[in-house]
C-alpha positions as semicolon CSV with decimal commas, in nm:
position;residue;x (nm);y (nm);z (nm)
1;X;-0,184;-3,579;-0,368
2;X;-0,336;-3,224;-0,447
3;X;-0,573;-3,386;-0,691
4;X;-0,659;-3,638;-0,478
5;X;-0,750;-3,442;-0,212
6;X;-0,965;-3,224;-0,437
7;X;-1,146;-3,580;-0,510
8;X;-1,174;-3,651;-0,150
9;X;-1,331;-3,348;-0,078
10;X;-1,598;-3,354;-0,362
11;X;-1,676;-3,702;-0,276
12;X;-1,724;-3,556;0,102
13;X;-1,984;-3,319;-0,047
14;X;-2,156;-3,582;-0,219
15;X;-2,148;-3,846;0,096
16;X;-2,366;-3,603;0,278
17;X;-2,587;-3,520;-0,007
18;X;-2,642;-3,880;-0,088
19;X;-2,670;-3,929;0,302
20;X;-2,903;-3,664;0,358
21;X;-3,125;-3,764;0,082
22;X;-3,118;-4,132;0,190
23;X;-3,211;-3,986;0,520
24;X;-3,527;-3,775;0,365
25;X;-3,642;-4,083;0,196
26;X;-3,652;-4,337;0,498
27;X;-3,814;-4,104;0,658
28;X;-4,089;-4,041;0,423
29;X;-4,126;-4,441;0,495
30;X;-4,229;-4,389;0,847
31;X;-4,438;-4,086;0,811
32;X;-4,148;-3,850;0,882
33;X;-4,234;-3,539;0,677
34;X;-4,034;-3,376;0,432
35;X;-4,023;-3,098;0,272
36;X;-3,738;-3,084;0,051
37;X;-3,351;-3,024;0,043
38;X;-3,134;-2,706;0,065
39;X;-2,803;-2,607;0,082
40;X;-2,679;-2,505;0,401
41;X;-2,475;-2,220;0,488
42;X;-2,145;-2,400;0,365
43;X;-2,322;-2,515;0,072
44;X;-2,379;-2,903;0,198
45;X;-2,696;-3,106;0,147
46;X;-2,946;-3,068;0,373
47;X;-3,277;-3,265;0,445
48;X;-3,544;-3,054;0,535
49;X;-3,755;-3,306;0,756
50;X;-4,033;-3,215;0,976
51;X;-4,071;-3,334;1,385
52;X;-3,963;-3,706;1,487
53;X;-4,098;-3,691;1,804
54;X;-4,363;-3,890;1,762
55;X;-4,168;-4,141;1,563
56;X;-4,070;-4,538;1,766
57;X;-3,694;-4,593;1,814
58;X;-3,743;-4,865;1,554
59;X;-3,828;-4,629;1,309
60;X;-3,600;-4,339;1,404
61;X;-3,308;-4,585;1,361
62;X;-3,409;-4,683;1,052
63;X;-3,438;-4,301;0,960
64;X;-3,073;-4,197;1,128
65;X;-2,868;-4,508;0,981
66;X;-3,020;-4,513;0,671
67;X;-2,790;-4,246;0,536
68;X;-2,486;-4,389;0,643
69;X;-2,555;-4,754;0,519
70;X;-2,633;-4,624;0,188
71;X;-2,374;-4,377;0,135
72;X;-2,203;-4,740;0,198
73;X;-2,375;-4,896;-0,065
74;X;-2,371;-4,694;-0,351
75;X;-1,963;-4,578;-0,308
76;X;-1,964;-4,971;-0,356
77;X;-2,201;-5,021;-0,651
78;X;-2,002;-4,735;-0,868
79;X;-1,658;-4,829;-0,744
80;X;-1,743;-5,180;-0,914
81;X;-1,844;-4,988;-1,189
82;X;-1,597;-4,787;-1,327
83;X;-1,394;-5,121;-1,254
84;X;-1,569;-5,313;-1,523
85;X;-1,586;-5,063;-1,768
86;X;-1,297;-4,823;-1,911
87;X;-1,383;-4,526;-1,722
88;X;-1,144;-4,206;-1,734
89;X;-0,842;-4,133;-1,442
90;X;-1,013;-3,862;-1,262
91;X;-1,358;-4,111;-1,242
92;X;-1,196;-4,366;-1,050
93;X;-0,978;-4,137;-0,817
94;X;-1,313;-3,976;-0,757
95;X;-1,520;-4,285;-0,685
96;X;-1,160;-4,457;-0,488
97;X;-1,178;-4,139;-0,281
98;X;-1,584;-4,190;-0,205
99;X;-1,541;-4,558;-0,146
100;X;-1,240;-4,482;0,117
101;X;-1,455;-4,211;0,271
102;X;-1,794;-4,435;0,297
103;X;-1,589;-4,710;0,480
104;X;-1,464;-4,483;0,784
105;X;-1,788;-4,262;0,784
106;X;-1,944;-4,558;0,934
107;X;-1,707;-4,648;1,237
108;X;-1,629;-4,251;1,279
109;X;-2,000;-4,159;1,311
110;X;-1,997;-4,491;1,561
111;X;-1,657;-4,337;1,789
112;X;-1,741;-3,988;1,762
113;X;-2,078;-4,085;2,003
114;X;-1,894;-4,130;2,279
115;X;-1,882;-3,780;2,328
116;X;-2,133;-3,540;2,525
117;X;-2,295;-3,268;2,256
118;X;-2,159;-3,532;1,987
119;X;-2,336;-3,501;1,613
120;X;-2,399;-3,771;1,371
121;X;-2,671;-4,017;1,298
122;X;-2,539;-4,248;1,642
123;X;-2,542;-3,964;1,850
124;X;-2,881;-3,865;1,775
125;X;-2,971;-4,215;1,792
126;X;-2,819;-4,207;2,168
127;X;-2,959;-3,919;2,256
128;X;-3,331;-4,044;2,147
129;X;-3,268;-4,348;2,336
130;X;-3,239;-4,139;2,664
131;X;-2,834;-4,161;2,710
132;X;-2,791;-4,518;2,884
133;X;-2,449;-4,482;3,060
134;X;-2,319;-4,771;2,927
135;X;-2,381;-4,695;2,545
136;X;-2,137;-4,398;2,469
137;X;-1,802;-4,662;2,569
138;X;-1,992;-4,924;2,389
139;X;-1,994;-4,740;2,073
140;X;-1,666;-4,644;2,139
141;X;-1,531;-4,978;2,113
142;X;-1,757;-5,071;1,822
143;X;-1,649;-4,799;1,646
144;X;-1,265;-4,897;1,735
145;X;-1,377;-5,268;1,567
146;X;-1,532;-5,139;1,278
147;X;-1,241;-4,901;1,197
148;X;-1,035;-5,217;1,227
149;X;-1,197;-5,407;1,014
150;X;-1,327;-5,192;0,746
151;X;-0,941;-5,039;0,706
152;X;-0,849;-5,339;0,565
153;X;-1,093;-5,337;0,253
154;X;-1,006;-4,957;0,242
155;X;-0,650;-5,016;0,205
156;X;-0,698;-5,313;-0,045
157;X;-0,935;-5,077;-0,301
158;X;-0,660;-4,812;-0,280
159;X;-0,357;-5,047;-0,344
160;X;-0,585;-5,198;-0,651
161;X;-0,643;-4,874;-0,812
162;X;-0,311;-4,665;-0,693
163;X;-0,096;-4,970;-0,845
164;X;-0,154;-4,821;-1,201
165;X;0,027;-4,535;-1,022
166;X;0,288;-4,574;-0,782
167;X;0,490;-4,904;-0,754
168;X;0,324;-5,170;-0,477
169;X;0,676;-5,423;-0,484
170;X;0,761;-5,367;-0,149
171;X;0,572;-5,309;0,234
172;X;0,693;-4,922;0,282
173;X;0,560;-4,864;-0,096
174;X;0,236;-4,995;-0,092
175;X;0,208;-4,783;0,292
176;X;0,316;-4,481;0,098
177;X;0,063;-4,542;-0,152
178;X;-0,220;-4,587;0,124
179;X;-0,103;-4,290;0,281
180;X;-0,082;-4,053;-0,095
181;X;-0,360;-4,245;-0,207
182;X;-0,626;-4,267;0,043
183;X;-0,513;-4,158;0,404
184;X;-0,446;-3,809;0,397
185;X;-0,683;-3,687;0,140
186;X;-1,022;-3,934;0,317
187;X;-0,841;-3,778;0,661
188;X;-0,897;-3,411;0,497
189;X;-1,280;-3,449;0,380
190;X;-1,358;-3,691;0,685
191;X;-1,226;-3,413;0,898
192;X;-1,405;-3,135;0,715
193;X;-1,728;-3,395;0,716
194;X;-1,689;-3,362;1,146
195;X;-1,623;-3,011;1,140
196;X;-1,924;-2,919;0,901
197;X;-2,162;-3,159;1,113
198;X;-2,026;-3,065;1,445
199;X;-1,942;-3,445;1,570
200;X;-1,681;-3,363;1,792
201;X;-1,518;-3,112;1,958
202;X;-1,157;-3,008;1,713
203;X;-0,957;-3,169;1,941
204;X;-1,125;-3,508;1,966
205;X;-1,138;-3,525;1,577
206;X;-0,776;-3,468;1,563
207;X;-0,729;-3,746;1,775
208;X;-0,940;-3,976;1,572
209;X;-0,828;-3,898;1,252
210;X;-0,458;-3,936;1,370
211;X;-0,601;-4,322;1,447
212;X;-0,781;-4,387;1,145
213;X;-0,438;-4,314;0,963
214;X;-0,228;-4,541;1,202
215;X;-0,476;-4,830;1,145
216;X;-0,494;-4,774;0,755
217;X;-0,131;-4,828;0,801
218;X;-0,119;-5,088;1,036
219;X;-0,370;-5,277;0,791
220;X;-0,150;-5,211;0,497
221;X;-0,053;-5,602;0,387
């Protein structure tokens, strides 16, 4: 589990590079400039763009949830990747670990707006839409569907690859394998992911990230 919580962490690392850049390039669509990328402080991607103010909501949606949808997209395109050809261990634990991590980014960064001073790409999204007091529940729950939903492809990826390592014969194995496999080390990088960003307050993300492992489990077939 060591390992793969190595992997989950480098595969955080990349999900906000490759989130970050996605971001600097949508904007660059709607005359958002940009300037480049740096690493912050802790060393994470970082897209140096310049004001949004004068940017529509259309458009500053399309520049916030880009990054998320295709941090989405390409953990998808590689995980069928190094499925189709013969790709080394380490590879697809990596890419299993992104792929895990890209399907609860998206309802985290959904929940975690439900909270005042939230971060993440919905909370600024809120926040430029002037706070309407019924939006932070509403993401809330949409969050809470997403999670739902999105656990179960999650837990099906990780009981496809894991199966080569851990036997899948019975309904507490294959929830041990979620859990070795993809809950606790996605938990660890998501976590670290909320921390860097500042989504929640440390309490809050505990709470979350105790849920997101009780539904991966509760999805486990």
């Amino acid at each position: 589990m060591v390992l793969l919580t190595v992997a989950a962490l480098a595969a955080g690392w990349i999900a906000i590079a490759v989130e970050q850049v996605a971001r600097g390039v949508a904007g660059l669509a709607v005359d958002v400039p940009l300037s480049g990328f740096a690493l912050s402080r802790t060393y994470t991607v970082v897209a140096l763009q310049g004001p949004t103010a004068a940017v529509g909501v259309g458009a500053f949606a399309f520049v916030t949830l880009a990054g998320p949808a295709t941090l989405l997209a390409a953990a998808l395109v590689f995980h069928f990747l190094v499925g189709v050809f013969r790709t080394p261990g380490w590879l697809r634990g990596l890419v299993l670990e992104w792929v895990v991590l890209a399907l609860l980014w998206i309802p985290t960064v959904l929940a975690v707006a439900v909270f005042t001073e939230a971060g993440g790409p919905v909370a600024e999204l809120y926040q430029r839409l002037g706070e309407p007091p019924a939006g932070r529940w509403g993401a809330l729950g949409l969050g809470g569907l997403t999670l739902w939903l999105l656990a179960r492809v999650a837990v099906g990826r990780a009981i496809s690859v894991g199966r080569a390592w851990m036997r899948t014969d019975g309904l507490e194995f294959r929830r041990r394998l979620v859990r070795v496999v993809a809950g606790y080390p996605a938990v660890v990088a998501l976590g670290a992911a909320m921390y860097l960003g500042g989504w929640a307050a440390p309490v809050w993300s505990a709470v979350w990230l105790a849920g997101v492992l009780a539904v991966l489990e509760l999805r486990t077939p």
